[in-house]
N, C-alpha and C positions, 0 to 999 in steps of 0.2 A: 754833674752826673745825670740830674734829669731831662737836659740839652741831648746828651747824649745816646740816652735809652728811647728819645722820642726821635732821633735820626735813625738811629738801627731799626725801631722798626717803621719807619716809612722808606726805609731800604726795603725791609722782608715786602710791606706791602707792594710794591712796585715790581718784583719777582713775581709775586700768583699774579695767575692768568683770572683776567675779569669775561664772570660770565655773566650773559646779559639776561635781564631780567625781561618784563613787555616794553616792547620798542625795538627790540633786535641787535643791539648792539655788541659787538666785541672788541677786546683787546688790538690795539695796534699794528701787534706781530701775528694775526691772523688765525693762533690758535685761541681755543677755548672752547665756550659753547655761546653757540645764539639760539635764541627762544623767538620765537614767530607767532603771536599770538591772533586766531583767528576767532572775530565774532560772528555769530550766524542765529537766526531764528530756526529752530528744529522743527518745531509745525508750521510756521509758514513753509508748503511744501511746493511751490515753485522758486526754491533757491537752497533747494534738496543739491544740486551739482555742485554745488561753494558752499556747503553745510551739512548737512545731514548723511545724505549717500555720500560725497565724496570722501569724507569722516570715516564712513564705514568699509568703502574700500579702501583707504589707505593711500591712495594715490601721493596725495601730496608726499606724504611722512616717505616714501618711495624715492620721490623727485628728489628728495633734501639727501638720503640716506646717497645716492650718488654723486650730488653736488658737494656733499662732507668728505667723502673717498677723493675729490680731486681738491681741491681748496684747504683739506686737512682741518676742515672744522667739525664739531658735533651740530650739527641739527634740530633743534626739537622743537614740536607745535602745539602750542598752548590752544583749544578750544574754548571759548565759551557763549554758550548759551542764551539766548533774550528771547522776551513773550514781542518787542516791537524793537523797531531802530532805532528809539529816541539813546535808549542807555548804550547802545551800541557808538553812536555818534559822540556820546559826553565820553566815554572813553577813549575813541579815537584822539579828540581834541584835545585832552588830557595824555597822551603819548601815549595810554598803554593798551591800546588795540593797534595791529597794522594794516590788517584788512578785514572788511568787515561788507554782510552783505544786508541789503534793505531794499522796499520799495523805491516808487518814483518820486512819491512826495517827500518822504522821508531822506530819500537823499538828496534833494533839493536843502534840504534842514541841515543837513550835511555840510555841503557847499559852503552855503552862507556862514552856517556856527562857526567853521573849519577858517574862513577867509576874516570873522570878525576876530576869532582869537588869535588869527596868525599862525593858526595849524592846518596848511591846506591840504584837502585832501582832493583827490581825485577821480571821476567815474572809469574804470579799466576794463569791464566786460560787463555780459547782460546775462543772467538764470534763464527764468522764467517769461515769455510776453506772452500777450492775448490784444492783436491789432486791433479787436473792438472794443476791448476793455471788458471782457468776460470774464476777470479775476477778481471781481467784487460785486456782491450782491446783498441785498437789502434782504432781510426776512426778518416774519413776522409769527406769532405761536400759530397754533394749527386750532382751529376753531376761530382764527379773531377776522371780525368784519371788515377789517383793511382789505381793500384789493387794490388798491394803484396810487400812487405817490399823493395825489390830490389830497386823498383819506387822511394822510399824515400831516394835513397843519392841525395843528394844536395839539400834538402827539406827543409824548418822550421817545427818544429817538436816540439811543446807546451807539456811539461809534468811538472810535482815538482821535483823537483831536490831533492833525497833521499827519494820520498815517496814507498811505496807500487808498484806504477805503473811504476815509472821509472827504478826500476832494470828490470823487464821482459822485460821492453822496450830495455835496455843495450844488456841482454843477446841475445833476438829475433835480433836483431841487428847484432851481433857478428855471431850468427849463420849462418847469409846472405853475411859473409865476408862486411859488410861495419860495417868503425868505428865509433861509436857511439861519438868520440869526432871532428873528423877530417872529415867525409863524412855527416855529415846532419848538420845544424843550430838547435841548442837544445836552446829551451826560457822556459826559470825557471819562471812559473805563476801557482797562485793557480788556482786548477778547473776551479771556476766559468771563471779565464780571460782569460784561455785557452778556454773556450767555444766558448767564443765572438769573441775572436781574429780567432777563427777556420771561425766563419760565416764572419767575415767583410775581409776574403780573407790574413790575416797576418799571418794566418801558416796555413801550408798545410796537418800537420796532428795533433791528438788530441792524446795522451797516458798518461790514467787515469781509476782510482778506481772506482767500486762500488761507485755509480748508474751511474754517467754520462756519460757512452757509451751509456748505455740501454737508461736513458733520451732524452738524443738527435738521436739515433733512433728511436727511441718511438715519438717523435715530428716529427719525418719529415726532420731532421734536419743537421743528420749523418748517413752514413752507415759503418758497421764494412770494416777495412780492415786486421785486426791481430786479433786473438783470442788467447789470453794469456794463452788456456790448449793446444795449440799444441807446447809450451815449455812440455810440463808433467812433471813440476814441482809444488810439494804444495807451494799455498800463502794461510795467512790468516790475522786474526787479532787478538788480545789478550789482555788483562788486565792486567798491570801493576801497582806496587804500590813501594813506599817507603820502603825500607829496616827499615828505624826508626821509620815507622807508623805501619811496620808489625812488626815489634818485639814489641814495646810498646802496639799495641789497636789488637793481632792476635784475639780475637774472635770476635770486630767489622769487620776485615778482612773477615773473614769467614761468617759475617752476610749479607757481599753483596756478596759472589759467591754462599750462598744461595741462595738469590737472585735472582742470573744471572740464577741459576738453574731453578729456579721456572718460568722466565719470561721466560725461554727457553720453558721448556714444554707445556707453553700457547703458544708459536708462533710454535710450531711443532701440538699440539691439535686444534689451532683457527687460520689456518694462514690465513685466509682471516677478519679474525676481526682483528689480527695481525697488516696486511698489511693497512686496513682502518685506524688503529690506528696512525700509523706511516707516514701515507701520510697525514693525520691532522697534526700531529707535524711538520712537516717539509715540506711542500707544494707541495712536490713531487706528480705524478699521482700515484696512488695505481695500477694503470696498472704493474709501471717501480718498486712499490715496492716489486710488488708478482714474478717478474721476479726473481729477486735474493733470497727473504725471503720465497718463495711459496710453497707447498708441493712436487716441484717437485725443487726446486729452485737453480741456481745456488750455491748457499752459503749454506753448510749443519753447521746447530748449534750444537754445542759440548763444554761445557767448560774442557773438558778434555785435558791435555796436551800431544798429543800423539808422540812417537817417530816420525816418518815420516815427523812431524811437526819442530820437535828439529833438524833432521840432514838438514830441508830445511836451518833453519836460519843456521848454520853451514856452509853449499855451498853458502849465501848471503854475509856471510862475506868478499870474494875476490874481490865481485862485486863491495862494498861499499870502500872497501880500495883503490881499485885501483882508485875510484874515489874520494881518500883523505879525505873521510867524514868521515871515522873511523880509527882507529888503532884496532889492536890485537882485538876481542871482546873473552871474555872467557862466550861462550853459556854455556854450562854447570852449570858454578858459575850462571849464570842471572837466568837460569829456577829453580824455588823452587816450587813444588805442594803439598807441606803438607799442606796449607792452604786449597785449592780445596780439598786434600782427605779428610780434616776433614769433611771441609763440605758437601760431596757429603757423607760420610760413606761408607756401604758398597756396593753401588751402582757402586763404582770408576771405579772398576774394570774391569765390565760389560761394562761402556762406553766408555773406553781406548782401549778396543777390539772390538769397533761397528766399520763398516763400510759404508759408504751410500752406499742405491741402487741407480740403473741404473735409471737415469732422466727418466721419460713418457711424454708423448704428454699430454695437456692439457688444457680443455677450461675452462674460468672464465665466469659463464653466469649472464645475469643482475640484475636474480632474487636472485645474491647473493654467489650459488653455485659452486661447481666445478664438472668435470665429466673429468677423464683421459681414455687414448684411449694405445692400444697395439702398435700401430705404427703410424708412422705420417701420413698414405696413410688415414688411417681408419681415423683420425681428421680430414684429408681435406674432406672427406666425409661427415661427419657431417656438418662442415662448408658450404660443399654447397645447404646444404637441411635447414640449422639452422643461416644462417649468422646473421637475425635479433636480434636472443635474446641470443646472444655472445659478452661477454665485452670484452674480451683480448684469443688471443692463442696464445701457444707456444709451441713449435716442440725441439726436442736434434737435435744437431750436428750429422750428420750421422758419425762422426769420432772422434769427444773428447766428446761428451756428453756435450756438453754446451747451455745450455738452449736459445732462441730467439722467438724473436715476428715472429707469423706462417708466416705474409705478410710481413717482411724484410728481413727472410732469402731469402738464394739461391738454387733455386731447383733443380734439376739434377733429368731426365729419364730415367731409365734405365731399358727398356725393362715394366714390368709393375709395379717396385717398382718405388716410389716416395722419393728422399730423401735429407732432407737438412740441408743445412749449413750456417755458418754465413760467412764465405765472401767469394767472389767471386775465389781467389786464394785455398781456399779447394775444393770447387766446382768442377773449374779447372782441381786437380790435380787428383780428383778422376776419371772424366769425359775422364785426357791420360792414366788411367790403364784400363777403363771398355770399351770395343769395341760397341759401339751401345748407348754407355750413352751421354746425352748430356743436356745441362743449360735449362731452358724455364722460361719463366717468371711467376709468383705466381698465375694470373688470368689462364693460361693452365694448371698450376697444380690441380687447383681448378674443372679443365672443366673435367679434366680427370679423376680424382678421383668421381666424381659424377654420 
């Protein structure tokens, strides 16, 4: 009898349709439900288009809700959340993420984890880039005598240990002749505790991703003391998925860099509804989100995977070995974009060869809009006739092009151009080649320009 009641029901079992849980899987006969679990960082916001905004408009869940109507499955998309890519990646490798998006270093950590445990995964499109590496910046409190990388041997020095922001940090580092393991005190905290720990005086500088430089300059809080494009190396960010999710669901695959396409070209079309969006999601000031995301923005969106981008992570590799986080990484085997070409078509091509323009000056005014200016001399001009109905400005880098808030940069006179930078050591540097150039502070640039 017990033979028998334990056949009957592994009869019933084998009738219900198996729905899948993270991994994506379903039943053999094609119905059921599949679960698509997508990880994403919601304030890292150069990978708002494969996380944050694309979330909020709904694209994907759209893509699937048609792909369910023809294939007669249900659909549905698991979100979750992370402050870095590390937990992003132990979940991949672990089966239960299937795409997942992170930095350049961080997916490098990907690669290798993914290849060491036999769970490989692979690079399928790009968020965010900045071809000189402008998506990572060093800052320091506001009153501290740091001004330039030199200042920081013997320093504590708050970063993630293998993210995004820590190799530039490595390398900028190295570039200064001090070692980045033996001349500063390096504390492995996520953003937010490097933040805190930056204000309550227990390290003395901050080195971190998109947004949280901008945030806490943007408060009042932090002033840049390193700007990550005077390395002039590309960083970015990118979309990763499961080698076993891409082979088994490829036209779900391609139904989220559809997707990320679509929700690209709404935050390039609407980047101020964009940037509103995105600052509701995740609490951030829409000030600090237009900085990066903006039409003029640090962070230019592309899911294209472009060479320039493949030989950076290639030069990341030495960075990361030598600091024992990876072995061997084979870039090439990781980067696969037949997924992105399918789904981009015949569009690919054209976006593989775009390159961004030259950053503008520009004001975000309260009524909503935007208005960009030829130079930054002519912004502050505006600004002193228009300060009231100005919600945020922002001025390029007289020297890497890196976008900042008009009143935190560094101004420098030179003769009757007005020109600025985000810290104080570019300023500087430019101020011992030009005879007659010199710093003033934002209120006399403001007088001057008027």
């Amino acid at each position: 009898m017990m033979r028998k009641a334990l056949t009957a029901a592994l009869a019933v079992l084998l009738t219900v349709p198996l729905a899948a849980g993270c991994g994506g899987d379903a039943n053999a006969g094609g119905s059921g439900t599949v679960t698509v679990t997508v990880g994403y960082q919601s304030k890292t916001i150069n990978t708002v288009t494969a996380g944050t905004l694309l979330r909020s408009l709904g694209y994907f869940e759209r893509e699937l809700a048609a792909r369910g109507k023809r294939d007669g499955v249900t659909y549905k998309v698991k979100w979750q959340d992370y402050a870095t890519g590390a937990p992003i990646t132990a979940q991949m490798t672990a089966g239960k993420i299937d795409i997942g998006s992170m930095g350049d270093f961080p997916l490098l950590i990907n690669a290798a984890r993914g290849k060491q445990l036999n769970r490989p995964t692979k690079l399928v499109s790009v968020t965010g880039y900045n071809l000189r590496g402008g998506l990572n910046t060093v800052v320091t409190p506001l009153g501290s005598k740091l001004d330039s990388l030199a200042d920081l041997r013997g320093k504590k020095v708050s970063t993630s240990v293998g993210s995004a922001a820590d190799g530039p940090l490595v390398r900028a580092l190295q570039r200064a002749d001090i070692d980045p393991e033996k001349d500063i005190r390096k504390l492995n905290q996520q953003p937010a505790v490097g933040a805190s720990a930056l204000q309550a005086g227990s390290a003395d500088a901050l080195s971190q991703f998109v947004a949280w430089p901008g945030l806490l300059a943007f408060q009042g809080r932090a002033r840049a003391l390193y700007d990550g494009a005077e390395l002039n190396l590309p960083t970015f960010h990118g979309v990763t998925a499961r080698e076993e999710f891409a082979k088994k669901r490829p036209a779900v695959l391609e139904d989220f860099l559809r997707a990320q396409a679509d929700a690209t070209e709404y935050l390039r079309k609407q980047p101020v509804a964009a940037a509103e969006s995105v600052a509701k999601a995740t609490g951030l000031p829409p000030e600090v989100v237009y900085l990066y995301n903006g039409a003029n923005g640090i962070a230019t969106f592309d899911p294209s995977i472009k060479p320039a981008l493949v030989d950076a992570l290639k030069k990341d590799v030495p960075v990361l070995r030598s600091a024992k986080l990876v072995g061997d990484v084979d870039v090439d085997g990781f980067v696969d974009d037949q997924y992105v070409k399918r789904a981009y078509g015949d569009g690919y091509a054209k976006a593989l060869a775009a390159t961004p323009a030259p950053a503008r000056s520009e004001v975000w005014l309260k009524g909503g809009t935007t208005q960009s200016f030829d130079s930054p001399g002519l912004l502050l001009a505006y600004l002193a006739q228009n300060a009231a109905n100005v919600r945020a400005a922002y001025v390029p880098d007289a020297t890497t092009g890196t976008l900042w808030f008009a009143d935190k940069a560094v101004w420098v006179a030179d003769g009757t151009k007005l020109l600025p930078f985000v810290t104080p050591s570019a300023a500087a540097a430019y101020a011992a080649v030009h005879a007659g150039a010199r710093t003033i502070p934002y209120a006399e640039a403001l007088e001057r320009a008027s």
